[in-house]
FIKOLZA-1660 file (N, C-alpha, C; in steps of 0.1 Angstrom, whole numbers, plus 5000, padded with zeros to 4 digits):
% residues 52
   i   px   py   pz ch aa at
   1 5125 4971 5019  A  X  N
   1 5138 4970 5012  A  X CA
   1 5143 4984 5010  A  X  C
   2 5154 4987 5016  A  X  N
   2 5161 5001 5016  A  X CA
   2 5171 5000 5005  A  X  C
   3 5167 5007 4991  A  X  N
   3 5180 5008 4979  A  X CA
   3 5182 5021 4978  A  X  C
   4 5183 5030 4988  A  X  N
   4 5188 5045 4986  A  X CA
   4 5198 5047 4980  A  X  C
   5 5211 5036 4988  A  X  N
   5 5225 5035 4987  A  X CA
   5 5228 5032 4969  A  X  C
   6 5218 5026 4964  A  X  N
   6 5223 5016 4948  A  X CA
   6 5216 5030 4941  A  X  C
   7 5226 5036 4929  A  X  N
   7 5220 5046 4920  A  X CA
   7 5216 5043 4908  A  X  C
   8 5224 5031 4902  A  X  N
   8 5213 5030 4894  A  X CA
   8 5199 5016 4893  A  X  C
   9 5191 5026 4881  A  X  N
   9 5180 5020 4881  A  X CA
   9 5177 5004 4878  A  X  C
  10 5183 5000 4869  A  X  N
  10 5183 4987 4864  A  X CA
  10 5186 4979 4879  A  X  C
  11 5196 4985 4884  A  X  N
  11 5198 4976 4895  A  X CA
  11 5191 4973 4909  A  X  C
  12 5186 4982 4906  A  X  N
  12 5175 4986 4920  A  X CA
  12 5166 4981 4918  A  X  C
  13 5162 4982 4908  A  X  N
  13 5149 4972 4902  A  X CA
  13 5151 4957 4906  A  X  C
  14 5162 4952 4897  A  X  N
  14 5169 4940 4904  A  X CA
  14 5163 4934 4916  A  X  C
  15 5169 4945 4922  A  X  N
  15 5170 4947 4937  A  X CA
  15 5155 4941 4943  A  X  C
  16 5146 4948 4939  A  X  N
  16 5135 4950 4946  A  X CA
  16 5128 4940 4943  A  X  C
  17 5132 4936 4928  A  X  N
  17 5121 4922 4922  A  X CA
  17 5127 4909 4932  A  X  C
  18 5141 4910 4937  A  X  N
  18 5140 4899 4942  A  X CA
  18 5136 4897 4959  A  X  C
  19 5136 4910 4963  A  X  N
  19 5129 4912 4976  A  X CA
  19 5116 4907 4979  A  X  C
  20 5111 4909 4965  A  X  N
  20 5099 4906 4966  A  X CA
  20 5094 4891 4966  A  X  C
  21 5100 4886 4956  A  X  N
  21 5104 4872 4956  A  X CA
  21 5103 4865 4967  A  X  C
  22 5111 4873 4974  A  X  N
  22 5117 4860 4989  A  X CA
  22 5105 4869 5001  A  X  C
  23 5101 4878 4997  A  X  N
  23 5093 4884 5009  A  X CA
  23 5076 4874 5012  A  X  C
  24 5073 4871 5023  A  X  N
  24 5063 4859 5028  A  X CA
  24 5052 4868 5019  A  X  C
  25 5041 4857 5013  A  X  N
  25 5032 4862 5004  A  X CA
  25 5023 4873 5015  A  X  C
  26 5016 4888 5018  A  X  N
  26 5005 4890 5020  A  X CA
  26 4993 4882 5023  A  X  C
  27 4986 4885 5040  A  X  N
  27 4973 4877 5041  A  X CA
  27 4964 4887 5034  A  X  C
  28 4953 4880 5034  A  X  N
  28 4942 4883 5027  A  X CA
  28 4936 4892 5034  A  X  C
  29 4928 4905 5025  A  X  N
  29 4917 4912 5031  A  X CA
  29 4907 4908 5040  A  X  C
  30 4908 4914 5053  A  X  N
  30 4892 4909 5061  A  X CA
  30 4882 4906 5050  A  X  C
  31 4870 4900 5057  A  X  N
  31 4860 4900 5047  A  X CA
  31 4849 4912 5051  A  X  C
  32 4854 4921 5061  A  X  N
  32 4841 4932 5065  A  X CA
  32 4847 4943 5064  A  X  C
  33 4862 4942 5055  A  X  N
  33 4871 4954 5053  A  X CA
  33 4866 4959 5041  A  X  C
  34 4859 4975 5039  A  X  N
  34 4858 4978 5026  A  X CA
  34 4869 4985 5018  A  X  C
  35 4871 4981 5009  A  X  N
  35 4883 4988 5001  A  X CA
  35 4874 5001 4994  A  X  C
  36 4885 5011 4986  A  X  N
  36 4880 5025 4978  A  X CA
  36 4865 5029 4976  A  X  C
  37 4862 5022 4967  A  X  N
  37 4849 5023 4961  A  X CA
  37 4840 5022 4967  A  X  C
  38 4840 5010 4974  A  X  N
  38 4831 5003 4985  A  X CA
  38 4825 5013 4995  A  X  C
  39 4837 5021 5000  A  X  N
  39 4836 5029 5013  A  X CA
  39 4823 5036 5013  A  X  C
  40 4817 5038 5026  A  X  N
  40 4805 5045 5024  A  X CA
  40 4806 5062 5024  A  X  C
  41 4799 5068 5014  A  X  N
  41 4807 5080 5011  A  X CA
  41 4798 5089 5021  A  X  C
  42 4803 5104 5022  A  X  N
  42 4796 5111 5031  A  X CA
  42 4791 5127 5023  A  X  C
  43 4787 5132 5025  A  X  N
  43 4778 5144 5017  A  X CA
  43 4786 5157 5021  A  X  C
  44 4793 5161 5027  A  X  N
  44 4797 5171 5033  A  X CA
  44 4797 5169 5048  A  X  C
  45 4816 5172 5049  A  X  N
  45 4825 5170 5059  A  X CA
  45 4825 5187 5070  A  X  C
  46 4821 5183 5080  A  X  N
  46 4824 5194 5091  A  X CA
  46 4837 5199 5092  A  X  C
  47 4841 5206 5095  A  X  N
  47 4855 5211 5098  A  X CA
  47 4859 5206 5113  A  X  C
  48 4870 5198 5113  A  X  N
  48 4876 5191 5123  A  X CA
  48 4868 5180 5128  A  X  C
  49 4861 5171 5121  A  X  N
  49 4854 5160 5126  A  X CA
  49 4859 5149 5117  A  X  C
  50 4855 5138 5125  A  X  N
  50 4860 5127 5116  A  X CA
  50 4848 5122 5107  A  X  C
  51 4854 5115 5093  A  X  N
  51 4845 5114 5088  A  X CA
  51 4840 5099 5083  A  X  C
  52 4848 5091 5091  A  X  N
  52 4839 5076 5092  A  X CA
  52 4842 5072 5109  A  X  C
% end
């Protein structure tokens, strides 16, 4: 939802609460997707390597 154009706030809020409303609910997380915490952490990162 683009509200660049609307300046004020109350309205844009508006705006966006009902976007959301009518927007199709989100599917669900994989089940072998780890989110934040979960991720497996690493000890020290190489310079220019990837790190998962």
């Amino acid at each position: 939802m683009n509200t660049k154009t609307v300046t004020d706030k109350t309205e844009r809020k508006k705006l966006k609460r009902t976007a959301r409303k009518k927007a199709a609910p989100k599917a669900k997380r994989a089940a072998g997707v780890a989110r934040g915490s979960t991720k497996k952490k690493i000890r020290h990162q190489a310079q220019g390597q990837r790190k998962r």
